[in-house]
N, C-alpha and C positions, 0 to 999 in steps of 0.2 A: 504494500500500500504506500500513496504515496500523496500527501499533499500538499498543494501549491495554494498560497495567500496570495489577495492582491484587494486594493482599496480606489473605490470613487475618489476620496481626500488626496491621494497620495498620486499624484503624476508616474507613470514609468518611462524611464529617460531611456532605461539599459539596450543598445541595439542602434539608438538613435543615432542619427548624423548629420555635426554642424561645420559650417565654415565660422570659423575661430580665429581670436587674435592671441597672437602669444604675447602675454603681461611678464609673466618673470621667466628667469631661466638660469639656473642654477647650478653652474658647472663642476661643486664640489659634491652632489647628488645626481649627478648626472641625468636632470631632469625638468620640466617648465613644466609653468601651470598657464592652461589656455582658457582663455573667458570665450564664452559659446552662448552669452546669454541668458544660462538660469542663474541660482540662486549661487551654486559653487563654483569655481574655477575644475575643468578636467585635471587632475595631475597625468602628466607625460612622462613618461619613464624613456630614458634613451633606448632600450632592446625594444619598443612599441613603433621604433621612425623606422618605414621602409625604404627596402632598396632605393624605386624611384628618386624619394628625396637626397637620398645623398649622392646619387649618379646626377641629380640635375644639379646641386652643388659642386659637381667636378671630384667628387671624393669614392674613395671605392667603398664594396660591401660591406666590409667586415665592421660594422657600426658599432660594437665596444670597445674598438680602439679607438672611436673616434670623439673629441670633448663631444658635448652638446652643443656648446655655445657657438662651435664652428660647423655647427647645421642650422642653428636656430636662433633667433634674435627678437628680443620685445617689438613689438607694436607688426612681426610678421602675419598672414592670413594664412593659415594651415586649415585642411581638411579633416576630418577625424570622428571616431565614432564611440560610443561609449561603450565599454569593454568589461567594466566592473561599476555594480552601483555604488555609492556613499554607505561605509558600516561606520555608524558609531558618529565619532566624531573626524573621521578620514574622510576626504575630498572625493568623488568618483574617479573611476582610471577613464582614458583614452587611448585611443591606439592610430595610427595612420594605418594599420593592418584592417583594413577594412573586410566586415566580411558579410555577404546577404542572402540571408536563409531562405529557402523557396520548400517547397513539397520532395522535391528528390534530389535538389542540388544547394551547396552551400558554394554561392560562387566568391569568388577572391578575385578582385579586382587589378591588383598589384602584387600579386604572388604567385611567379610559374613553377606551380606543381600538381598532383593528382593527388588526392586520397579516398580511399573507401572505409566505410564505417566499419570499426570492428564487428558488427552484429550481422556482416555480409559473411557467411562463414565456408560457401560455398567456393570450389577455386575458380570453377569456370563461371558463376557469377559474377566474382570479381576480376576476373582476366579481362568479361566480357563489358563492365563498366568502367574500368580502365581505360578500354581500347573507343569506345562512344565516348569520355572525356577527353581522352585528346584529339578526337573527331573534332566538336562542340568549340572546343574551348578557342580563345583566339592566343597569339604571341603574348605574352606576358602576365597572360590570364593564370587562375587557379579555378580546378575545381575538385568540390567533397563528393562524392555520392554518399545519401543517405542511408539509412538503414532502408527506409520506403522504397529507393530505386530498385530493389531488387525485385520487387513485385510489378513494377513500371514496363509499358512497351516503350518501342524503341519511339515514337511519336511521342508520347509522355513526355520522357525525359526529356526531345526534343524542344518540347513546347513548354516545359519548364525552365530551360534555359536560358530560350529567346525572349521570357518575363523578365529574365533579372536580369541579362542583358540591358535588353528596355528599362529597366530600373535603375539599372547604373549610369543609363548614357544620361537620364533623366536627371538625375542627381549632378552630375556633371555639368549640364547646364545650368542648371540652378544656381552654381557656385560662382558661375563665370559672377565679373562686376565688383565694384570694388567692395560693395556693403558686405559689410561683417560686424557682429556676430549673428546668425541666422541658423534656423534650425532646415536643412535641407532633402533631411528622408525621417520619415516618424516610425518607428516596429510597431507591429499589430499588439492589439491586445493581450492580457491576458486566457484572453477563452480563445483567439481566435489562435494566439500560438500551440496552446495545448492539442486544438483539432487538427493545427497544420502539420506537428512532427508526430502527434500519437495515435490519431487516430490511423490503425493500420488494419490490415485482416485479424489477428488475433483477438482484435478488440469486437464484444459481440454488442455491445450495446454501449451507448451516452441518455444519462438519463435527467434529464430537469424538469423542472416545476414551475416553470414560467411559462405559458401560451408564447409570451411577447418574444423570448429568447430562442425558443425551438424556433419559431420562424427565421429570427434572425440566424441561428445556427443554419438553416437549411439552404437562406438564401448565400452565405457564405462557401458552405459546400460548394453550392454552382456556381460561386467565382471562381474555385480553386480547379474547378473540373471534375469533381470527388462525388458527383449524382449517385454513382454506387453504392454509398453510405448512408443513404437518406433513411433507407427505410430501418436504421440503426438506432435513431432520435428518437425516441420515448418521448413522452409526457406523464410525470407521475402525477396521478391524482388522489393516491391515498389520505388519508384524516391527518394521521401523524405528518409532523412535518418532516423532508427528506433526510438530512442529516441524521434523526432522530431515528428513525424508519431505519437505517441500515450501518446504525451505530457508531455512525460518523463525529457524532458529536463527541462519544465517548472516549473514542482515541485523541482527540484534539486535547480532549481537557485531560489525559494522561502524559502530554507533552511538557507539559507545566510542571510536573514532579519531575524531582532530579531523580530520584529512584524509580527503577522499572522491575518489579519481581517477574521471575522465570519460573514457568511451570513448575521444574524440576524443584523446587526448592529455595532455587540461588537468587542471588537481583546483580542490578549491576545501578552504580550511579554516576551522573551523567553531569559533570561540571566544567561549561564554556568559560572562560576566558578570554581576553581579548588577543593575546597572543598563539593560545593553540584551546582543544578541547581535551579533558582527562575525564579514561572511563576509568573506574574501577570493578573489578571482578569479585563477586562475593559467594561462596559455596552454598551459606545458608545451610538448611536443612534438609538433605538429599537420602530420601528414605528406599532409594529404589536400587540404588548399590552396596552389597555391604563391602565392598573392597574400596578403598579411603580412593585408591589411583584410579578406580574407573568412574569415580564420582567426582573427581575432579577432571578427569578426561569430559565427561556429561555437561560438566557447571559450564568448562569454559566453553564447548562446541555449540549447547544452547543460546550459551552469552554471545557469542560471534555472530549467529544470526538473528539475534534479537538487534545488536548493536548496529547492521547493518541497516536493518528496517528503521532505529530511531534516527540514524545519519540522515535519510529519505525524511522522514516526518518530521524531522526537527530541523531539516533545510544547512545541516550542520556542515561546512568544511574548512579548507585549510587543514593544519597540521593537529592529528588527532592520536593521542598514545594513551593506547590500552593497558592495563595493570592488569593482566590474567592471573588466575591463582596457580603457583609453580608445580612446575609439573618435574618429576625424575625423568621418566620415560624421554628418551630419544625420539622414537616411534610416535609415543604420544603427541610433543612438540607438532611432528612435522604433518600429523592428522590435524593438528589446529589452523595449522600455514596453510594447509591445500582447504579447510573449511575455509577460512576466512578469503581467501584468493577467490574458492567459487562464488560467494555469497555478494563478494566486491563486485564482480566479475558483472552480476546479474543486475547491477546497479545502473539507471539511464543517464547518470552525472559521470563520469571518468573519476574512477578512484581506484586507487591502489596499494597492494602493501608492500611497504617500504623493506623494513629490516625486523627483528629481536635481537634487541640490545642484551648485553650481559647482565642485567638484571633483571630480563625478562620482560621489559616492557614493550608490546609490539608500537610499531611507527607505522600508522595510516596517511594517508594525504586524498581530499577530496576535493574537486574542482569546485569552486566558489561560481553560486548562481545566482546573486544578491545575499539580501541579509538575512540570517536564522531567523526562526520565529522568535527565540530570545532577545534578539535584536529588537526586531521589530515590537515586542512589546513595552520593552525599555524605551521606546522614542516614540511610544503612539500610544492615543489611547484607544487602544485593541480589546474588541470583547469577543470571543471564542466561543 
């Protein structure tokens, strides 16, 4: 399970793309911050400037040897798009890596290369969107296939490309002109990204409660070309309200306890930080082994896919180190390292395990998709 927040109050910038003036630039950080118009400055990281820009500056690729301030200069008009939202009290990231998600292509405007999503698992699958990517694409272009293209004919893909194509040139003209700061491509919604990357075959049903939104979802569909899905859209009309109905509410509001108890016995708790997230593993009372090593082998393989599912619900990443309960076993160990790899594995964010440190603390890393829900309750007034 997996839930995404999102608020009326609350603007979402993340995806967007402005033409920007660069206000500071900070070459002992190797970094500027560009005003785009809203409320914070983008911070710009030097590994975020692409190629392009430093080729049109006359300087080569390898842009971490290069300052900043010999690519970039105050009161310059840079193009850019937002990469990471505002956690906390940190500014949003930007990136000159621009990049624009479609239904089966994530095209890259300024980056020559291919990739395929790892959830294409097939070879000739992927040989064979490989080979339509470099078809498609033009010189200097990038392109993703999605998890989606693999179900895609070859028209599909086609016609999903020549959107973002059109979308890119569009954006580009927009930019032309001296006025800056401006907002020049806006990302879809929240609902409207969920149906664009997940709604797939697997999925057998979308169910809501609004008359007003099913429409809106269906006339959506037939923008996207996804008519096949329609008859997917439900209208719930039971008594109970939906959340409630299918015990949605319940998980939310167990998000809010740092503790999560494990069938078996065990729990594990669950303490964000500004700098990384620390689970801890706890045995508890585990009545169904009498052998101390296979009930600790049990504690932590429960905990591992318990801890995955809260990562997803609790929107949690960055740098995340686990405290399992130790184990002697060799064997045992490396049954925890292949659970927790497959459990990652099965995750729609990219996350991975890192290392076991010598005292046993595993090192996760999860790609950041805005702000945890702990976040976001600390800076809003959020009722769940």
């Amino acid at each position: 399970m997996e839930i995404d927040y999102g608020h009326q109050w609350k603007e979402k910038i993340l995806g967007n793309i402005y033409k920007g003036r660069v206000e500071d630039v900070l070459p002992g950080l190797g970094s500027a911050f560009v005003d785009v118009g809203i409320n914070e400055s983008l911070f710009l990281s030097q590994g975020e400037i692409n190629t392009a820009i430093l080729l049109s500056r006359g300087l080569k690729a390898r842009h971490r040897e290069i300052p900043i301030n010999k690519v970039l200069r105050p009161n310059q008009s840079l193009i850019l798009q937002v990469r990471r939202a505002g956690i906390g009290s940190k500014n949003p990231q930007g990136t000159t890596k621009m990049s624009l998600p479609g239904r089966f292509w994530i095209l890259l405007p300024n980056e020559d290369r291919v990739g395929i999503s790892r959830r294409v698992e097939s070879v000739d699958l992927h040989n064979r969107l490989r080979r339509l990517a470099q078809d498609l694409k033009q010189e200097g272009q990038g392109l993703i296939a999605r998890t989606a293209a693999q179900w895609a004919s070859k028209a599909e893909l086609e016609r999903d490309y020549l959107w973002l194509a059109e979308t890119w040139e569009a954006i580009e003209l927009a930019a032309q002109g001296p006025s800056s700061p401006k907002l020049l491509y806006k990302s879809m919604g929240l609902v409207q990204t969920i149906l664009r990357d997940r709604l797939l075959p697997d999925v057998s049903e979308v169910i809501v409660d609004s008359p007003f939104f099913r429409e809106k979802i269906l006339s959506f569909l037939e923008y996207l070309h996804m008519e096949e899905y329609r008859g997917r859209i439900r209208l719930y009309k039971g008594k109970t309200p939906l959340f409630e109905h299918y015990h949605v509410q319940e998980q939310i509001q167990e998000t809010l306890s740092s503790r999560v108890d494990l069938s078996g016995g065990g729990f594990v708790v669950i303490d964000e930080t500004e700098a990384l997230t620390v689970i801890d593993v706890n045995s508890g009372a585990d009545v169904r082994h009498r052998n101390q090593q296979a009930a600790i082998l049990n504690a932590n393989l429960e905990a591992a896919k318990e801890i995955a599912r809260q990562l997803r619900l609790r929107k949690i990443s960055g740098i995340i180190i686990v405290d399992f309960i130790d184990m002697e076993e060799p064997s045992a160990v490396q049954k925890l390292i292949d659970e927790v790899k497959k459990v990652l594995n099965e995750d729609r964010v990219s996350a991975d395990f890192i290392d076991l440190t010598p005292l046993s603390l595993m090192e996760i890393t999860r790609k950041c998709e805005g702000e945890s829900l702990a976040g976001m309750l600390e800076n809003a007034d959020f009722d769940p």
